[in-house]
C-alpha positions in Angstrom: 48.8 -12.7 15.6 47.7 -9.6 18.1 44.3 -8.7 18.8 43.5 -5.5 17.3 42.6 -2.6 19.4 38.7 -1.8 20.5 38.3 1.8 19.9 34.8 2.9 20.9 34.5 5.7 18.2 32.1 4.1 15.3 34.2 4.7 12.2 37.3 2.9 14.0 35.2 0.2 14.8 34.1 -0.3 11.4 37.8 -0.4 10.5 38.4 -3.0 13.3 35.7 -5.1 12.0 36.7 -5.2 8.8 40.6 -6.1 9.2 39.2 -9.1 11.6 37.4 -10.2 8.2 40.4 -9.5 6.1 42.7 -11.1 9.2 40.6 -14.6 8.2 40.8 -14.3 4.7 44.6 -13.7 4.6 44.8 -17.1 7.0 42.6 -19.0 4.9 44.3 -18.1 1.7 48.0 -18.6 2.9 46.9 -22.1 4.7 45.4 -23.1 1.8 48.7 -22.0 -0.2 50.5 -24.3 2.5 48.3 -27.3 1.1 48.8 -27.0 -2.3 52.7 -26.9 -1.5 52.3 -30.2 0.7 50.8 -31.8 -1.7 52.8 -30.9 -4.8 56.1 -31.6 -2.5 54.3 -34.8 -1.6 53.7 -35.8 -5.2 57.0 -35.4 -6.3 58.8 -37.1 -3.4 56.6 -40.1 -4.2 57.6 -39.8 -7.6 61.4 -39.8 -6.5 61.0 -42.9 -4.5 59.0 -44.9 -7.2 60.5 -43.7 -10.5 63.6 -42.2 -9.1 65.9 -45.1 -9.9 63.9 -45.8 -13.8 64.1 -42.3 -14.4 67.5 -42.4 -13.9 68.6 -45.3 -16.2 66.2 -44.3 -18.8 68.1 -40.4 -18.9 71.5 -42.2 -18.9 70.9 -45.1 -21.5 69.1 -42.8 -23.7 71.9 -40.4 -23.3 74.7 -42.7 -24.0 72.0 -43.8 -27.3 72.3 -40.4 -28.9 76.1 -40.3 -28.1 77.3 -43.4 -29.9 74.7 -41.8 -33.1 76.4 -39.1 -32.8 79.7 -41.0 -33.5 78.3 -43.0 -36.7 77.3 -39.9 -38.1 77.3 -35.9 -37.2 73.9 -34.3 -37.0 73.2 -31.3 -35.5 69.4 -32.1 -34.3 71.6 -34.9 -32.3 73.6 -32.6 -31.1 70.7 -31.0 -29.5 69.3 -33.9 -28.0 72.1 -34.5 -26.5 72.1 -31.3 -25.0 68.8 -31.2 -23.7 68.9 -34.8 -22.2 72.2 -33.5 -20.1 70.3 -30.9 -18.9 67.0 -33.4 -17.9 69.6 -35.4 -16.4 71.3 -32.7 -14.4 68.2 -31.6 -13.3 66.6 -34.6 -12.1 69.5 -34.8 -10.3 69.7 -32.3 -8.3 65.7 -32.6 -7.3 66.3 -36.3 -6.3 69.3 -35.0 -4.1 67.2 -33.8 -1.8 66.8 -30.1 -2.7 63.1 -29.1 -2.6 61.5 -28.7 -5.7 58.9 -25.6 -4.2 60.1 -24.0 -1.4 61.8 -21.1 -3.4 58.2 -20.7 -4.6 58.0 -19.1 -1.1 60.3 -16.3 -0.9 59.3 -13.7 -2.6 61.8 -11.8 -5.2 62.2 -7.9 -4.1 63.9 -4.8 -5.8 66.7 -3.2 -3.8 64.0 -0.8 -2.5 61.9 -3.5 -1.1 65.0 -5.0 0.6 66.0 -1.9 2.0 62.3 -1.4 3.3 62.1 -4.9 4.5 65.0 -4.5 6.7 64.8 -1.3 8.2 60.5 -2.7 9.1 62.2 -5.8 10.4 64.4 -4.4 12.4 62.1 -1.8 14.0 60.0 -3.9 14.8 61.9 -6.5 16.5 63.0 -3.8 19.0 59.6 -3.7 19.5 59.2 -7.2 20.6 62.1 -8.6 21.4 62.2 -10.8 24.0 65.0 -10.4 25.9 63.3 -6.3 25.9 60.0 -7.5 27.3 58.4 -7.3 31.4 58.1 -10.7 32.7 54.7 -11.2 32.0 55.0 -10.6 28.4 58.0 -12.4 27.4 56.0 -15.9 25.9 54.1 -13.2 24.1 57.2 -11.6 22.6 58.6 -14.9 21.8 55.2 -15.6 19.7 55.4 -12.3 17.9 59.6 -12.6 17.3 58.9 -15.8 15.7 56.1 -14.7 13.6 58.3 -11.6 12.6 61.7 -13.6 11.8 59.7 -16.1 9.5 57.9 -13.5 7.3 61.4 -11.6 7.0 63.1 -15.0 6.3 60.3 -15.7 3.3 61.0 -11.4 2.1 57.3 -11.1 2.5 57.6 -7.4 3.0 53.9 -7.0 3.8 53.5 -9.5 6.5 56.4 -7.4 7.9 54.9 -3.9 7.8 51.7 -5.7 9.3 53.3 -6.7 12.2 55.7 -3.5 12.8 52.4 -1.7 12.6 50.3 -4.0 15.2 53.2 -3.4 17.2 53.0 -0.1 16.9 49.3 0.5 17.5 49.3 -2.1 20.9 53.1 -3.1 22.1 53.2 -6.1 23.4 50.6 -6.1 25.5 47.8 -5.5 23.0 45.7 -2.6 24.9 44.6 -0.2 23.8 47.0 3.1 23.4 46.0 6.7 23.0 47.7 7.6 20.1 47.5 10.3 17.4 46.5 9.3 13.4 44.8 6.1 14.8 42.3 6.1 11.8 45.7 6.4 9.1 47.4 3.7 11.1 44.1 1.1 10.6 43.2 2.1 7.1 47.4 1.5 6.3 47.1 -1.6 8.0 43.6 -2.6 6.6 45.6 -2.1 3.0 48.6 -4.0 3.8 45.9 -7.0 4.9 44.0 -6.3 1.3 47.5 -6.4 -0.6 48.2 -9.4 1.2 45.3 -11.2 0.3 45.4 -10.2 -3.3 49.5 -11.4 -3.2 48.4 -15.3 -1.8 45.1 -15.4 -4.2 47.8 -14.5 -7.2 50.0 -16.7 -6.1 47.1 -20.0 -5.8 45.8 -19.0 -9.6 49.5 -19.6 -10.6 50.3 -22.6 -8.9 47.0 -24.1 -9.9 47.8 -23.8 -13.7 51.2 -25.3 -13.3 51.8 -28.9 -14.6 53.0 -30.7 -11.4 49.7 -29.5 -9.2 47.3 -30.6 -12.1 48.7 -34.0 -12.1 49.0 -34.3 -8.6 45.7 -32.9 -8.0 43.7 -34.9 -11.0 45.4 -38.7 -9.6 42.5 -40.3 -7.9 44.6 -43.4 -6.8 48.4 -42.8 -6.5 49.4 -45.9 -6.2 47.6 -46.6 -9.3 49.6 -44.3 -11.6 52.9 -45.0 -10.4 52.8 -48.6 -10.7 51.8 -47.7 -14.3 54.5 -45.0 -15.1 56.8 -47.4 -13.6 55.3 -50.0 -16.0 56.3 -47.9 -18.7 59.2 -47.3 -18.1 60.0 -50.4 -17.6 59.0 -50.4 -21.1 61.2 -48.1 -22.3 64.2 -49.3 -20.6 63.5 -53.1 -22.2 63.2 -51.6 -25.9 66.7 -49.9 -25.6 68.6 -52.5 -24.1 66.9 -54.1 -27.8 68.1 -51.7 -29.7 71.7 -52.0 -28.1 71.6 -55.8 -28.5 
């Protein structure tokens, strides 16, 4: 986002060398985090349009199944089908109304602490780079910076935040170098917020990659393929109740 500074003393440059490395690694990890969201959000909005509709009928057939048992004859294990499909039901519904399924995956959950902390780093930073604050020559710049800023604040990722308050703080706008005091303790704070960074997308990848809707998107060589088979099956599924009714 803004260069870092090129001290000429050797152990700052060491530092600077190795925040460029953690800089790439951070990018790679959260661009790779991006793809793994595209493609789950992908998967499912295919899923919608091609077994939205079945997946519909089969929930309420099966539903209104279990309700006319449950008429014939009380049974508590009915009971709790019943429940459960409601709540399959509901929920389909909602996902097929157009809320998406992973971007909450993206915020990240803080204690009243971390809130507090977020907004006061927010804030001072933004008066750092505001745009309407900036000379002339600088004001695309502070648009690129405000924008980086006001999206990691929007996703709570309190870290992204500190980094850039802290860049900000080392270089301005501009992204020259500053003579300022505690240089080495401002790189090695932001050399750990760019290793807690890294560790925070890494964690995040390892869970999404065990979670059921990226395995099956992931492992379907041909789409098209295993839709026209799940819809086949439900298809299926729909024929042998409207049996069973008849």
């Amino acid at each position: 986002m803004i260069d870092m500074i090129r001290y000429h003393d050797p152990e700052l440059e060491a530092l600077r060398h190795e925040i460029q490395s953690l800089e790439r690694e951070v990018r790679e990890a959260a661009q790779a985090k991006v793809g793994m969201l595209e493609l789950m959000a992908d998967f499912c909005r295919r899923q919608f349009q091609e077994l939205g509709g079945l997946t519909t009928q089969l929930l309420q057939k099966t539903l209104a199944k279990l309700k006319a048992q449950l008429e014939e004859k009380f049974d508590e294990r009915l009971e709790a089908r019943i429940e459960r499909t409601e709540q399959q039901l509901e929920a389909f519904r909602q996902e097929s109304g157009g809320q998406h399924r992973f971007s909450h995956l993206l915020v990240a959950e803080l204690d009243e602490e971390q809130e507090q902390l977020l907004r006061e780093s927010f804030r001072a930073a933004l008066r750092l780079c505001h745009p309407d604050a900036a000379p002339p020559g600088l004001k695309e710049r502070a648009e690129t910076i405000t924008k980086a800023l006001v999206s990691a604040y929007q996703l709570k990722n309190l870290l992204a935040v500190q980094d850039i308050h802290l860049q900000l703080t080392l270089e301005g706008l501009s992204g020259t170098e500053v003579a300022l005091q505690g240089a080495k303790e401002l790189l090695l704070q932001r050399r750990g917020t760019l290793q807690g960074r890294l560790v925070q997308e890494r964690d995040f990848m390892s869970q999404l990659s065990e979670t059921k809707s990226y395995r099956t998107a992931k492992g379907i060589a041909d789409w098209g393929v295993y839709f026209s088979a799940a819809r086949e099956a439900l298809e299926k599924k729909l024929a042998a109740l409207a049996g069973d009714a008849a």
